[in-house]
N, C-alpha and C positions, 0 to 999 in steps of 0.2 A: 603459221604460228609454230615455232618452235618448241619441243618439250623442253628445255630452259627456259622460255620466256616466260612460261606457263609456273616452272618452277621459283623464276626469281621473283614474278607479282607475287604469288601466294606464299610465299615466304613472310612478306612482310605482316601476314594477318598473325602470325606464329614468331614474330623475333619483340613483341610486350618488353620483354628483360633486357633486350640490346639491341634495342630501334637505333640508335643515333650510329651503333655500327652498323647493322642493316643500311640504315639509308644513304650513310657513302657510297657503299657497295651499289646499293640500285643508282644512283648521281653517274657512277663512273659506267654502270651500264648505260642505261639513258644514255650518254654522254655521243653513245659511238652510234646513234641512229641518226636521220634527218631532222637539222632542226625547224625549216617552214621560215627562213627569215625574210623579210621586206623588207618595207622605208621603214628608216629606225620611228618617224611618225606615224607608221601603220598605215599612211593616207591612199597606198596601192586595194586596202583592202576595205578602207569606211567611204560609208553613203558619202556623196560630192556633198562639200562644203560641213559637213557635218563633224561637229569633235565631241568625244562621250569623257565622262572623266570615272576613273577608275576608282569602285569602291574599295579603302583602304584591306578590308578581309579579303579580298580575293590576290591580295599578295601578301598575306599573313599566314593563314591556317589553311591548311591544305589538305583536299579530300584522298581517301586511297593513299596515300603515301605518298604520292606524286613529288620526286624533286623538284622544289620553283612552280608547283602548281600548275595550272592549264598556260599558265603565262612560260613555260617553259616548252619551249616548239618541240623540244628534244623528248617529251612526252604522249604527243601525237601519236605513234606507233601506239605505244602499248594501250594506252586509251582507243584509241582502234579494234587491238585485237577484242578489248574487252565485250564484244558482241558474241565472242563464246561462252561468257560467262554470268554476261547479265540479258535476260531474257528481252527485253526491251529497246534493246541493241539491235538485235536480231533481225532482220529485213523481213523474213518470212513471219515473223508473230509478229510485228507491228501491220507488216500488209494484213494477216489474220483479222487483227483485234481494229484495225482502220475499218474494213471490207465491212466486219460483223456488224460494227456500230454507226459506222455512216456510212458506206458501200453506195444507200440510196439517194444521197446529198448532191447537188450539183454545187457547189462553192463555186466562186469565179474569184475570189483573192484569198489567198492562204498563207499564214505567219506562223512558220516555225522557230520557236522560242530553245536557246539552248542549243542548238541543230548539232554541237561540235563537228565530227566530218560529213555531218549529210545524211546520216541517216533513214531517220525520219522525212527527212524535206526529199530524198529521191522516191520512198515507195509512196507519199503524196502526188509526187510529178510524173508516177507513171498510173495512178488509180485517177488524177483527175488531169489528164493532159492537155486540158483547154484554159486550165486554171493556169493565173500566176503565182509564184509562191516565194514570199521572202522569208529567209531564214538567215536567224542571226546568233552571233554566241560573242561573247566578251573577249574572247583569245583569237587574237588575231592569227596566230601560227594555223590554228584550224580552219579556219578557213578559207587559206592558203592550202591547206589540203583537198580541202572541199572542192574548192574549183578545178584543180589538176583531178581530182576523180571526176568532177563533172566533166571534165573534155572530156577523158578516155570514156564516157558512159554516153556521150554525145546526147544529156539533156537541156534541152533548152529554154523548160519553162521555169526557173529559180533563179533569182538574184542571191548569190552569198554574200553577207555583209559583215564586218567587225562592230558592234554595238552595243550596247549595255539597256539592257529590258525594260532595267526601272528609269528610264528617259526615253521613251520612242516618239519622242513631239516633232520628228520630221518624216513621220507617217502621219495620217489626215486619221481625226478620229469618224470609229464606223464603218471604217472604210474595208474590214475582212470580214469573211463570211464563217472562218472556223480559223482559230487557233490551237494550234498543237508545242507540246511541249514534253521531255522524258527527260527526266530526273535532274530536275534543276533546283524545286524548288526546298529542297531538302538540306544543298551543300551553299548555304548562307545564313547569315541572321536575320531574324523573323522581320525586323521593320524592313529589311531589303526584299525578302520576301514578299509580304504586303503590296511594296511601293508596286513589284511587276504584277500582282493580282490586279492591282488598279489599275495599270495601263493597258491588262487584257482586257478588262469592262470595256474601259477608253475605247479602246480600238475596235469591237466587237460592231458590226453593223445591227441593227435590232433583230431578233431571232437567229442571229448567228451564234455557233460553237463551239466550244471550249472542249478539250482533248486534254488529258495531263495522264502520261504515265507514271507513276511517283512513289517513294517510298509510301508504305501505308499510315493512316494517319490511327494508332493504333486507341481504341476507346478504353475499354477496364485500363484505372489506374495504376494498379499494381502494375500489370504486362507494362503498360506503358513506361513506367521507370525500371524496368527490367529490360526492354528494349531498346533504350538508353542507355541503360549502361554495359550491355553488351557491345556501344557498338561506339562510346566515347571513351573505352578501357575506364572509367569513373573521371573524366576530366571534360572541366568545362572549359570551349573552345580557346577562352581568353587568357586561360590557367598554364602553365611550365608543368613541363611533363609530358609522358611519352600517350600523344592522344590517339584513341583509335579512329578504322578507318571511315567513321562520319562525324568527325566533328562537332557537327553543325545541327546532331540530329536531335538534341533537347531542346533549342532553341524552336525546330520544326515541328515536334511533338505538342510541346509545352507554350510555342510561343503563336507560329504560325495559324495551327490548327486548321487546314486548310478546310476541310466539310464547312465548320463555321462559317471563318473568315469569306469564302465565296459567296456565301447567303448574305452576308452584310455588306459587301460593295454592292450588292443587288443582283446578281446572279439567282437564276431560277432552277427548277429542275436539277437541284444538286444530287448527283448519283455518285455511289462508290460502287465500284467492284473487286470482288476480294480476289488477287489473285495467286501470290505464292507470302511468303514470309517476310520478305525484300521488296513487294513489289505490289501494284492495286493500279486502277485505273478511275481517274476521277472526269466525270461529265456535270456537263453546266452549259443552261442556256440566257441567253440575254433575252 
């Protein structure tokens, strides 16, 4: 990572007054990386026979300032880099906070939710290397990335797939032992939200576990709509205007509420952990 690269993301948290110049500017950067392309049907990179259809917001509003969204391959890169900045990216603190909290689990099927390039889904496939592990994300570019890392990293236990969360009905429900997931469920609208709660149930074999690294879901009310609107500049996702970099995050706060929401699909043993300001780790068992 470059000290530009570093300076044109973080730019964008700082240009409120002249985002739509800002974001040229980042488009034409973006522009000159690699952009991850395939069959223009994606079908090099979805489950056989399988077609997911794309929920309208995930090519609407855009998290991080991302030109064209995760749907934009030419974004890969700096989403990448972002493992220096967002803790849960990180290989070594997600092996950490994996190790600490399930370390003693033997899983034999593992579904990583959101994977983008693999993160998460490689220090799974090296703490449990007898397991299989599918990991899927909505943007196809990434995980086109994801497998060019998986050769050079020569793992073998992970299928990367292109798929959309809130439809997994061509996995067998029950059928994993722990699902994992890191910051997905924050950058959408809460019924999309929801729908993927419910297919982790779905899918959960009985006493198996749920993992979710995740914005925190914040309680006192007051913080709570201070923490919003730090972080939507005061605009709601649907609204004109220059929105900050989550969107999606009063919808999540306000709509999702995830501690709840997990209690009410039937999920047991809901735990939070509090871990920085940005950031918490939620557990749940079936």
């Amino acid at each position: 990572e470059t000290p530009f690269e570093i300076y044109v993301y973080l730019m964008a948290f700082r240009s409120k007054e002249i985002l739509d110049q800002y974001l040229q500017f980042f488009k034409s950067f973006m522009d000159t990386y690699p952009s991850f392309e395939g069959l223009p049907d994606n079908s090099d990179v979805l489950p056989e026979g399988v077609e997911i259809v794309m929920p309208p917001h995930f090519n609407m509003t855009f998290v991080h300032f991302l030109p064209g969204g995760y749907l934009n391959g030419h974004t890969v890169r700096i989403s990448y880099l972002g493992k220096t900045k967002f803790n849960f990216l990180d290989e070594a603190k997600i092996g950490e906070w994996l190790t600490k909290l399930h370390g003693d689990k033997n899983p034999k099927r593992i579904l990583d939710i959101g994977t983008g390039p693999g993160f998460s889904a490689f220090v799974l496939a090296e703490m449990f290397p007898e397991s299989e592990i599918i990991a899927v994300d909505l943007a196809a570019p990434y995980i086109r990335m994801a497998r060019k890392w998986q050769e050079l990293r020569n793992i073998t236990n992970i299928k990367f797939y292109h798929a959309n969360a809130e439809d997994l009905s061509w996995l067998e429900s029950e059928s994993f032992d722990l699902i994992n997931y890191a910051y997905v469920l924050h950058e959408m609208p809460a019924d999309n939200a929801m729908r993927i709660i419910n297919e982790m149930f779905r899918l959960l074999a009985p006493g198996g576990l749920m993992n979710g690294f995740e914005v925190p879901f914040v309680e006192p009310i007051a913080e709570r709509w201070t923490y919003v609107e730090f972080n939507t500049w005061g605009h709601h996702w649907q609204d004109a205007g220059p929105q900050g970099p989550e969107p999606y995050i009063e919808e999540y706060e306000f709509g999702t509420m995830l501690t709840e929401s997990l209690a009410n699909v039937g999920f047991s043993s809901v735990e939070y952990i509090d871990y920085s300001y940005f950031e918490g780790i939620f557990k749940a068992q079936k």
